[in-house]
N, C-alpha and C positions, 0 to 999 in steps of 0.2 A: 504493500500500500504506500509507504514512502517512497520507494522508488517509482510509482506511478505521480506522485506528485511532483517529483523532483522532475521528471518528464515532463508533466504539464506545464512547472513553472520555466520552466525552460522551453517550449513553445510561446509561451505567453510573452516571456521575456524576448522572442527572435520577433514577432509578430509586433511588439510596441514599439522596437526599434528599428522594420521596415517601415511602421506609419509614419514613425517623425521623420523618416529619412524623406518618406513622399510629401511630407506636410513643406520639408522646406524645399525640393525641386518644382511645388506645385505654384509657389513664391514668380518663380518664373514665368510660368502660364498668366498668370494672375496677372502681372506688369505687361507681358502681351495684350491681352485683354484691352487695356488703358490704353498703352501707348496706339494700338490700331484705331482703337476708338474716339482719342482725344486726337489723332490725324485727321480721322475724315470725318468726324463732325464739327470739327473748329472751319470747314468750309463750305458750312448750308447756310451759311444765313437766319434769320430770326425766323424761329419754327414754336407751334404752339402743339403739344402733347395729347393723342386722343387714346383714353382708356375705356373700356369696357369687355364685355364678356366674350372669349372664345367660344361660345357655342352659342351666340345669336346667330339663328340665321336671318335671309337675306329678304326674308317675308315677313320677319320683327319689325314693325316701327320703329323700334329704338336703332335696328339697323338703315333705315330711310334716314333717319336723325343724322347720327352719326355721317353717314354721306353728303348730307344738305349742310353741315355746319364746315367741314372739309373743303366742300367746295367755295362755300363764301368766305372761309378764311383765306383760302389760296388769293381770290380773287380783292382780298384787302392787303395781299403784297405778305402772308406771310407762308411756312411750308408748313407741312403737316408729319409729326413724327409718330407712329405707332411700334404697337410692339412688335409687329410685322408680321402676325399670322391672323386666322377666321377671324369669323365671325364681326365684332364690333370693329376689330385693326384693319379686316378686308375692308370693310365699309367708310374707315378711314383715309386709310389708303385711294381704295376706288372713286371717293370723290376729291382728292387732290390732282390725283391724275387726270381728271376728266375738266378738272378746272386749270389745265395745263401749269400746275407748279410745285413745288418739289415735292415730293413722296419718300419717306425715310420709313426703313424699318429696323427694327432693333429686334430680330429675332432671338430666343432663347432656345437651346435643347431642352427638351424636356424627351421621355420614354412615351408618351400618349400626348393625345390632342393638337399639339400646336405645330406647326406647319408653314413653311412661307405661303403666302400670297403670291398673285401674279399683277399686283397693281403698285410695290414698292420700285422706285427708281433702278435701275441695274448697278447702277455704280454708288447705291447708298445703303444698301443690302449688307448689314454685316449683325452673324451670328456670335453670340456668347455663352459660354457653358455656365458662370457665373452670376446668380441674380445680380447680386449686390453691385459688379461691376456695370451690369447693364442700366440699373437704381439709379449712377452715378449719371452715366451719363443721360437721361431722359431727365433730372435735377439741371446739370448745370448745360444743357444746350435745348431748354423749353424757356419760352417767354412766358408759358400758361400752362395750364394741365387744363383738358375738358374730359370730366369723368361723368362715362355713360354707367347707365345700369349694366352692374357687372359681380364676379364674386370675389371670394378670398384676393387674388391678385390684384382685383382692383382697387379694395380696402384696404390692402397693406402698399401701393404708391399714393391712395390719396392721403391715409394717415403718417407713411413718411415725409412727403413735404410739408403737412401741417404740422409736425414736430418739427424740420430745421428749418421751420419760419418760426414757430412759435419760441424756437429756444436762440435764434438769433445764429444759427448757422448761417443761413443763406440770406437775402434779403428779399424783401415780400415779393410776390410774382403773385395774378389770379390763378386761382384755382375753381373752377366754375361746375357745379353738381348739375347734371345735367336730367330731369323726368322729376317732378314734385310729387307724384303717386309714390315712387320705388324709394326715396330719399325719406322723406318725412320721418318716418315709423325712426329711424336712427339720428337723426335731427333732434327729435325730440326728446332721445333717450338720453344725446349725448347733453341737453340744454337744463330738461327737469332731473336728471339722474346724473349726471357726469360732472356738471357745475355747481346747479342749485341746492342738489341735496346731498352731495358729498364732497362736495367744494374742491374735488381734483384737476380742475382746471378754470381758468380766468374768464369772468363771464363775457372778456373782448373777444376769447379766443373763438368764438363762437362767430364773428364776422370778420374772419381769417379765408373764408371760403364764400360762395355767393351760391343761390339756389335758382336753377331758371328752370324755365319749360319747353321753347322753344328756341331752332336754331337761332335765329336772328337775335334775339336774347344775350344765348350762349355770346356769339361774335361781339354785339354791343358791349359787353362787360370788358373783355379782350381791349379795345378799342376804347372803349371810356380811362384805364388802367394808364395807358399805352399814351394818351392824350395829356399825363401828368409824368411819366418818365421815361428815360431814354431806356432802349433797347440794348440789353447786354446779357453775356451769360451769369448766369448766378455766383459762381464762383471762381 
């Protein structure tokens, strides 16, 4: 029995020492990552960020939404960045395109669902195996974020830019909620429950983000924002 153990920890001990080995070669990958990314999106120009759901399809209204707000942003001079796959990103995409002006997609691997598009630019097309790096850059090369009804993923970019504006990382950009049905019910949780009655956040924080209904809406805010300061990356 002791020499079975002395075997295991000896396994255990080869096996913690090939992870840190790959944890710091992966150090590498990681600065890839960036340095590709902070190349070729330091040369699109002022782009405003469309998020929602990989499984809208293309008979959702919120997927017609997402295309009509794309398009009339292109057509206000600025590009459109998605995460580069279905659903709500297609829709994205697909009306930048069609509004002839830049189409960016920030693809991520994932093992299921997510997939390029055929409506992202060719030569703005760049994939990442890393959320976090890809986080980074959709933060410091968006002038806006416009979040469609969406899930997990969309909640975890809307609620990371509202924490590095909130905590003075970055400086304020809109962030515009796009469907007043699908928002509300977490609006209100976040205003009587998040603020009111357990006082975990600042009852300003609460118009750090803007709620609309429709596209012209969405784009107006963008544009109102835009009409008080210059245009730059975040960071």
């Amino acid at each position: 029995m002791e020499k079975d153990s002395r075997i295991i920890n000896k396994f255990s001990q080869r096996n913690w020492n090939e992870t840190k080995s790959n944890d710091s070669w992966s150090i590498f990958k990681i600065m890839g990552e960036f340095v590709e990314g902070y190349d070729r999106m330091g040369q699109i120009g002022p782009c405003v960020s469309i998020f929602g759901s990989a499984r809208t399809k293309p008979d959702n209204p919120h997927y017609q939404k997402a295309r009509d707000i794309a398009f009339k942003l292109v057509n206000k001079g600025y590009g459109v960045i998605t995460g580069g796959g279905p659903g709500i990103m297609e829709a994205g995409n697909k009306g930048a395109k069609e509004g002839g002006g830049t189409s960016v997609g920030l693809n991520i691997v994932l093992p299921f669902e997510q997939h390029g598009n055929q409506y992202v630019d060719h030569d703005k097309s760049i994939n990442f195996d890393y959320f976090f790096v890809r986080k980074v850059m959709f933060v410091k090369y968006s002038q806006g974020f416009i979040v469609m009804p969406g899930g997990f993923g969309t909640l975890d970019e809307f609620f990371e830019a509202l924490t590095l504006i909130q905590t003075d990382k970055i400086g304020r950009f809109p962030i515009i909620l796009v469907g007043k049905e699908f928002w509300s019910g977490l609006l209100e949780w976040i205003k009587l429950t998040l603020i009111e009655k357990e006082k975990n956040a600042s009852p300003d924080d609460q118009f750090l983000f803007t709620l609309v209904d429709s596209a012209d809406e969405a784009v107006e805010e963008i544009d109102k924002f835009y009409s008080q300061y210059l245009l730059k990356p975040n960071f």
